[in-house]
LOSE-118280 format. One record per residue (C-alpha): residue in one letter; x, y negated, z. Coordinates in steps of 0.2 Angstrom, whole numbers, padded with zeros to 4 digits, always signed. Example, Ala and Ser with C-alpha at 12.3 -4.5 7.8 and 13.67 -1.06 7.14 Angstrom:
A+0062+0022+0039;S+0068+0005+0036;
This chain:
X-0407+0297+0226;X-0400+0280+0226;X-0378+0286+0226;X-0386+0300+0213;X-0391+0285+0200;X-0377+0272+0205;X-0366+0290+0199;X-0373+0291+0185;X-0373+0273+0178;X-0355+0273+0183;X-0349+0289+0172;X-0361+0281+0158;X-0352+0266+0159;X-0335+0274+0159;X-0339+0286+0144;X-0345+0271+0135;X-0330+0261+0136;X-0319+0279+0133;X-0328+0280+0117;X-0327+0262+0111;X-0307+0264+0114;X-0309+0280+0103;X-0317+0273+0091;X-0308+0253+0089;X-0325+0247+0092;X-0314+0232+0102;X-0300+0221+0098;X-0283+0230+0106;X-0270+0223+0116;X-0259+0212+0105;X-0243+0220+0115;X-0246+0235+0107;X-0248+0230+0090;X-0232+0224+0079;X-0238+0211+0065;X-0233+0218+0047;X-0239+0204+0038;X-0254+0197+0027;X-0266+0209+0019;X-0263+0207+0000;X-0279+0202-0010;X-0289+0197+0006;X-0287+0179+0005;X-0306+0171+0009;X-0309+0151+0005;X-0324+0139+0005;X-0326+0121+0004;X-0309+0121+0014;X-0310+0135+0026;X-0297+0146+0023;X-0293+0164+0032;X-0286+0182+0028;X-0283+0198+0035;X-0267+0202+0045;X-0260+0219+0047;X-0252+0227+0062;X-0247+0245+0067;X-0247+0250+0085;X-0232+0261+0092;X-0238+0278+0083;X-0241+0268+0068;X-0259+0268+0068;X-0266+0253+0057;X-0274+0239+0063;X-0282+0221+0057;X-0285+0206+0064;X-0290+0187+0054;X-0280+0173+0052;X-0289+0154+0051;X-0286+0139+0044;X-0299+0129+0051;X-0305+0111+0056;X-0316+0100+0045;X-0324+0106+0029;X-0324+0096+0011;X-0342+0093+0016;X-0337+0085+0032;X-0344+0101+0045;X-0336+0112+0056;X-0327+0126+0048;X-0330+0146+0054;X-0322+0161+0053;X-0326+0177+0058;X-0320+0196+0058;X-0328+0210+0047;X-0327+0230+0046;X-0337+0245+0038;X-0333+0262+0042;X-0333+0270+0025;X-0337+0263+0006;X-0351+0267+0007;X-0357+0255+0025;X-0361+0236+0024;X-0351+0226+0035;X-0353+0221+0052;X-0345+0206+0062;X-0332+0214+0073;X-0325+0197+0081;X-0331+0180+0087;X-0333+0166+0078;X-0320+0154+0078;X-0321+0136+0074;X-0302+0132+0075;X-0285+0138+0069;X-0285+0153+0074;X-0282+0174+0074;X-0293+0187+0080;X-0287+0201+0092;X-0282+0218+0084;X-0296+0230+0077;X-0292+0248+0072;X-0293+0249+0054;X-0288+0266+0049;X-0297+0275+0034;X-0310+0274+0030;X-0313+0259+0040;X-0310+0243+0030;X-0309+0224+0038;X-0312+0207+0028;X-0313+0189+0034;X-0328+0179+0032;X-0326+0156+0031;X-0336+0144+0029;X-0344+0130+0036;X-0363+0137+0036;X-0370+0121+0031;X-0383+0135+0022;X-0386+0149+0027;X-0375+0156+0009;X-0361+0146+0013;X-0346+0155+0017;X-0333+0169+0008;X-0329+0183+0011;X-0318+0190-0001;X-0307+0208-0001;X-0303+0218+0010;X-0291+0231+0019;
């Protein structure tokens, strides 16, 4: 009963990362992505954090996004953050897809075809409305 169960957990573990893989629920392997450049209109900034959405395409030229920081001190003297965001169709709220980063910084790679859409988020959280997060792609 015990190998049936340690079985069973294993194929649910595998099928879990198989689907997460499928579906760009993790960041990708930054060898496989080539950077094409900044995301227009997805420049994010507040009280001195700054960030925005990079663009990459993998070998069969599937999208993908990852953030860019500029971090470090904000105007108001705290820690800067950035972070990560995607939705799965217009219609979807955002979810924070990386971690947080308190330094100068990129994300890894998140698939980002459509309908999917990523934005980053900065700020230095001193309240709990204090960030921006402002276009995406």
């Amino acid at each position: 009963m015990m190998k049936n169960v340690s079985v069973l957990r294993m194929v649910a573990i595998a099928s879990a990362m198989v689907a997460a893989a499928l579906l760009g629920t993790g960041p990708a392997s930054a060898d496989s992505i080539t950077y094409t450049g900044p995301a227009p209109y997805t420049y994010s900034e507040f009280v001195g954090c700054e960030g925005f959405v990079e663009m990459g395409r993998d070998d069969a030229q599937n999208p993908y996004a990852r953030g860019s920081f500029s971090l470090g001190t904000s105007t108001r003297g705290t820690v800067c953050k950035g972070w990560l965001e995607r939705r799965e169709s217009p219609n979807s709220p955002f979810v924070r897809i990386s971690a947080v980063h308190t330094v100068s910084d990129v994300t890894g790679w998140y698939w980002d075809g459509i309908p999917y859409e990523a934005r980053v988020c900065v700020g230095d959280l001193l309240y709990s409305n204090s960030y921006s997060c402002i276009g995406s792609w």
